[in-house]
N, C-alpha and C positions, 0 to 999 in steps of 0.2 A: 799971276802968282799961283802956283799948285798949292791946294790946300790937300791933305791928307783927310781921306773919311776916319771919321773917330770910330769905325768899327775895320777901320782895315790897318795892319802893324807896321809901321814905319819899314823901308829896306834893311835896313842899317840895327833895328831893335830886335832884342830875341826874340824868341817866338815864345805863346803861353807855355807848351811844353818844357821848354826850355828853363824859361821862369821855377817852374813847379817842382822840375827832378831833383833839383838839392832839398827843397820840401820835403818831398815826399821821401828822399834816401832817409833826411830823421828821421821822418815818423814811421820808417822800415826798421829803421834799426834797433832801438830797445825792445819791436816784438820780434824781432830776430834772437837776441838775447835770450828772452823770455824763452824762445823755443827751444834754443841751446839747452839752457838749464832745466827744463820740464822734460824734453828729448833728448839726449846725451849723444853726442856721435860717435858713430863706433863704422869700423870698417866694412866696407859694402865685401859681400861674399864673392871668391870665385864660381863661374857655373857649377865644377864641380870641385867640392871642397877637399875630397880625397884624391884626387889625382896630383904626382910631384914629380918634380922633376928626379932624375938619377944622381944629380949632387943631393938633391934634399933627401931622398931615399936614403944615403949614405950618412946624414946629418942625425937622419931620425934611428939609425942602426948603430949609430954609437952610445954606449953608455953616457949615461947624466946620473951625476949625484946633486939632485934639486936640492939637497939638505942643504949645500954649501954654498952661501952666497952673501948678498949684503940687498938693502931698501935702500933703492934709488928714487929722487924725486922724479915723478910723472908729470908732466902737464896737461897728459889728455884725459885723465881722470877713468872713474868709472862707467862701463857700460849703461847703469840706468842709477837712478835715484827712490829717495824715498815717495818721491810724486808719482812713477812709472809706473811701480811693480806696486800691485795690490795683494802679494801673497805675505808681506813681511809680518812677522809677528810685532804687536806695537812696541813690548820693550828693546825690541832691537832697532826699530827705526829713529834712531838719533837728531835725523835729520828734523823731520815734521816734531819731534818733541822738543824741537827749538834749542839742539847744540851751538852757539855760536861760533867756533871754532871748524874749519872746513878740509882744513891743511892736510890730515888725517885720510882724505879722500886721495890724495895725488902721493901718491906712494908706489913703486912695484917693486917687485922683487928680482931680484938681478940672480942668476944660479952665476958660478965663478967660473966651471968648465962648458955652458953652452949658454944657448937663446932661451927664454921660456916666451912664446908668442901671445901676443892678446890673445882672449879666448872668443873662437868664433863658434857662435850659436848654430850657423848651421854647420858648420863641422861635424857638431856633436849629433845633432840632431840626427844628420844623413849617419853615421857611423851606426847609432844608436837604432836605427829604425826598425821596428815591430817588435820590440822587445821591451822587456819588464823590470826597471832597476829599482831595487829595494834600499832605505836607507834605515840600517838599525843600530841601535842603539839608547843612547841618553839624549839631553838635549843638544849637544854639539852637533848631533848627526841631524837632526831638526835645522841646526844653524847652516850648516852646510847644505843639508835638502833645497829650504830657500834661500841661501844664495843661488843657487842654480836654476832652480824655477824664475827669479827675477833675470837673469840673462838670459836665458834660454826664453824666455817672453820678450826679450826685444825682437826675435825673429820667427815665434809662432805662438800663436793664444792656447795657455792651458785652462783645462777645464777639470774643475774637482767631481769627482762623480763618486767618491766615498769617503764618507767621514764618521769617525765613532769613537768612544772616549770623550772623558772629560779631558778639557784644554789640546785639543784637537790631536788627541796620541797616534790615532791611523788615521789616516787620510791616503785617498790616490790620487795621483791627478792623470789626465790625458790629452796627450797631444796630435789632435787626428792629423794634423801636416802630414804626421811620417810615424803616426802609431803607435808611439810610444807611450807608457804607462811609468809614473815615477811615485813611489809610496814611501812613508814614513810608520817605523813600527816603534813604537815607545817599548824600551827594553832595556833597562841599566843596568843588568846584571850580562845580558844576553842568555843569562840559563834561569830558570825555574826561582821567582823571586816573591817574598811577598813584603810591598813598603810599608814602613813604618807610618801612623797614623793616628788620628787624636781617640779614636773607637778602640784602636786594638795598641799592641807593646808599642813603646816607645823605639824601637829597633827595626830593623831589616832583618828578614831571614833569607838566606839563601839555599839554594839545593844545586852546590857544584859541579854534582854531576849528571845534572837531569837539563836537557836546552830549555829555553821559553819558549812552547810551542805556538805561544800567539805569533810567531815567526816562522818557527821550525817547521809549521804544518801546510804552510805557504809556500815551499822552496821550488815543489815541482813547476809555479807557474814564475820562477824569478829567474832572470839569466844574468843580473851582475848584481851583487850585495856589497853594501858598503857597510861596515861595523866601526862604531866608534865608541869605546867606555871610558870610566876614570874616574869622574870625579863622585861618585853613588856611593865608590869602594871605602871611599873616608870616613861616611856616617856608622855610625853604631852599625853592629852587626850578629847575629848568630849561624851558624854554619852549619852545616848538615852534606853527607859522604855515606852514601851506601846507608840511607834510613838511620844513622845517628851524627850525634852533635860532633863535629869535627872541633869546635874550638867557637870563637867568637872576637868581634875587634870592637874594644872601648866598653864594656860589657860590667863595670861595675855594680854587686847588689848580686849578679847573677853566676851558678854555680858551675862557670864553664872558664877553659884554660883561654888565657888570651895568645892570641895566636897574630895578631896584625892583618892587613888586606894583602900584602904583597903576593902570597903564596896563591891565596884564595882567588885572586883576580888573576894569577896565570893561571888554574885550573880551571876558573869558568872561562878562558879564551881556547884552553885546549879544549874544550868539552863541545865548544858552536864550531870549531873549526872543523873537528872530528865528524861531528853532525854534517856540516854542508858537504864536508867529504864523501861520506857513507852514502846521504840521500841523493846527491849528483853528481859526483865523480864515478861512482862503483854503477850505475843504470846508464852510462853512458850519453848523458845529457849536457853535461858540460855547466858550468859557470865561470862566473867573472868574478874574485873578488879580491876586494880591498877591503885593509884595515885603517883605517889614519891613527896616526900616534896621539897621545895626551899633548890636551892644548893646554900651560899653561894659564894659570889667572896671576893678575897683576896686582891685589890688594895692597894694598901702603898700608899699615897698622891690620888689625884682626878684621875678619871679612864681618862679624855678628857686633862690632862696636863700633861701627860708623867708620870699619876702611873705606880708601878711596883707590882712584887711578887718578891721578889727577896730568897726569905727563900727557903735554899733545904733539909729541914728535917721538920716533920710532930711535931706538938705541942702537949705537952706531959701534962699527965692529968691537969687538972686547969688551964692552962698556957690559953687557950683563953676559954671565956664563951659565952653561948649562948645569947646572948640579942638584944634591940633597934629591928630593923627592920627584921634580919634576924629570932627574935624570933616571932616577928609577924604573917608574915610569913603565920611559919609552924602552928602558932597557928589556923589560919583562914582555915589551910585544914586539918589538923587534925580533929579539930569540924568537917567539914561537912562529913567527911569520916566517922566519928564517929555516926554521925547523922542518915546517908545515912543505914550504918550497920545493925542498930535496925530495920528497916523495910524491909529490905533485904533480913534479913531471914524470912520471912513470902514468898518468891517468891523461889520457886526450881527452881535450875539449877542458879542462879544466886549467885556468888561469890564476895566477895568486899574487901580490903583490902589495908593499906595506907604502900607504901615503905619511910619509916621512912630513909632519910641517911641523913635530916639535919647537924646534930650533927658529924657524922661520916667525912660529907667532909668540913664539917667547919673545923677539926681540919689538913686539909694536904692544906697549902697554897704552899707545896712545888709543886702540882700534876697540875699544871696551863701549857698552853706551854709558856708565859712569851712573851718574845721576842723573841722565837722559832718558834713563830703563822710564821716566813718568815723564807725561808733558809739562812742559815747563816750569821746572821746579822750584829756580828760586823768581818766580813772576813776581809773589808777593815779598821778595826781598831775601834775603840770604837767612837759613833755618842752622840753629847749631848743630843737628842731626842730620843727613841727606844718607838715605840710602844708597848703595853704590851696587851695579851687576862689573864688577870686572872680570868675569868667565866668559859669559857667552861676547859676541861680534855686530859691532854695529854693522846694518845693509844699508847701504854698502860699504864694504869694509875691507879688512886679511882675510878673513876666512874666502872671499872671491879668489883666492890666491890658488887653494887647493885645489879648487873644480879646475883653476886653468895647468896644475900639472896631474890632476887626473885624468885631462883632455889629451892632455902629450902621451901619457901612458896607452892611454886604448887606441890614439893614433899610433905609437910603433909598434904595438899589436896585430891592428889591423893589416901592415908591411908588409910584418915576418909572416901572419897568415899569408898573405898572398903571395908572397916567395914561395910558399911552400907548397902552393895549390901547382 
């Protein structure tokens, strides 16, 4: 009778390996998951990210009007999360402040006459390299800043090497991969402002026709400027035009004509446009830049009485329209962008072009952090008060939208440059 040694495995039996692989694929798989969700996957890059073929050349030389389109669901989500990117400011991280709701994440934006591609990090990167891009403005332009420091960190570590101001107004960071430098200027007027504060008036002052040089004195070392204003121009105001009071907006008690923001916020955008004009266009250095339009907010009831956003799905065509003030608006920068353009191209090296995403973030009132702006807010049970931010964008959120057609923009730049070299 063959007896079989108890240390050696039957013919016929699996082998221990065998045994163990379905084992161990479980216990692969929920930290595969885990990895998913802490690491986001996102497209591995071509060697070179600018090189295209002669259809895509022709693809990227046709006009796109990004403004028109509709939010289609995504499944592959965003590039990183609230866990990746350590640059997010905390009211806008949603996520780690314990939003339940996720849905809001898987969203893209579909343009109606073309592609808009994921946005690849080294694209930008290479495109961008050893140069200076400045982001000015309010806090939208902060919002937008990081979201692009969190994607553009999925393929190279940045490093902050200037910060000053309270609640971190300047900052720069730098990316020694490929040289780049990316800074944020706190500037809600973009020209000559002083805010309103519990020390001095209850008001804003403005001087429309004088830039805010905490900016304007930086230009020679910036090669693309991104400007974003709007929502500053709402609050109380007094005005000032050639050393006297121009008028003032909301100004009651005080002996000055009311006059509205409208006029006042297209003069202080002709007056910084004029500025980057003069100091880099006219000395032959060239710039890059963009404006982005007013991003709507989504308040439900008054923003100071406990409005909300409470919507967590993106508005589907017709369902909300453009109008009233937020059409304003974009109207009044539109024009001057518009304006700006025509004599633009009369100056080489000098690029201009308006990031259109009015329309775009008007339609996701779900993309706010709501009552998120604090961690976890109803832990202790649901509050009849909850403050709400529906202005600014959760990270990640829409506002990742805009960096991915600012990316398509300086890529058919980069084209027509080299066509013409």
């Amino acid at each position: 009778m063959d007896v079989m040694s108890p240390l050696k495995p039957h013919p016929n039996s699996p082998s221990p390996t065998k045994k163990l692989l379905p084992f161990a694929l479980y216990a692969l798989l929920p930290i595969a998951l885990l990895r998913f969700y802490f690491h986001p996957f996102h497209h591995l890059p071509a060697n070179n990210p600018t090189i295209l073929t002669k259809e895509e050349e022709i693809v990227y030389e046709t006009p796109c009007d990004y403004t028109d389109g509709r939010w289609v669901h995504d499944k592959m989500g965003p590039l990183y999360n609230g866990t990746t990117c350590g640059t997010i400011k905390d009211g806008q991280n949603c996520i780690s402040h314990g939003r339940p709701d996720l849905d809001y994440l898987y969203w893209r934006w579909r343009p109606s006459q073309c592609k808009l591609p994921r946005f690849n990090p080294n694209t930008f990167l290479h495109l961008l390299s050893n140069k200076h891009i400045a982001f000015v403005g309010d806090s939208m332009a902060r919002n937008q800043l990081e979201s692009l420091l969190c994607m553009l960190a999925t393929a190279s570590n940045p490093n902050l090497v200037y910060r000053d101001g309270e609640d971190n107004k300047f900052r720069t960071w730098h990316f020694a991969s490929h040289n780049i430098s990316i800074s944020v200027y706190w500037s809600p007027f973009l020209v000559k402002g002083v805010e309103k504060s519990k020390a001095g008036p209850n008001h804003n002052e403005l001087y429309v026709d004088t830039v805010d040089e905490k900016w304007g004195s930086d230009l020679d070392h910036i090669d693309m400027i991104l400007l974003s204003i709007g929502h500053w121009f709402l609050h109380p105001a007094v005005y000032y035009e050639g050393g006297l009071v121009l008028g003032c907006h909301y100004c009651p008690g005080l002996n000055h004509t009311e006059i509205g923001f409208y006029d006042v916020m297209r003069k202080a955008l002709k007056t910084a446009l004029k500025t980057i004009i003069e100091r880099k266009g006219a000395n032959g250095n060239g710039i890059d830049v963009f404006l982005a339009t007013f991003s709507p907010s989504h308040f439900e009831g008054e923003w100071d009485k406990a409005g909300a956003c409470p919507k967590t799905k993106p508005y589907k065509e017709g369902e909300k329209m453009l109008e009233g003030m937020d059409a304003d608006m974009r109207a009044i920068e539109v024009e001057e962008i518009e304006a700006v353009k025509v004599n633009a191209k009369q100056i080489e090296g000098l690029m201009i072009e308006m990031l259109d995403v009015t329309k775009l973030s008007l339609m996701r009132p779900d993309g706010h952090p709501g009552p998120y702006m604090y961690p976890f807010p109803f832990a202790n049970g649901v509050r009849e008060r909850v403050q709400n931010d529906c202005v600014h964008w959760c990270l990640p959120g829409p506002v990742d939208t805009w960096n991915q057609i600012l990316l398509e923009v300086i890529r058919k730049w980069s084209i027509q440059s080299r066509r013409k070299e």
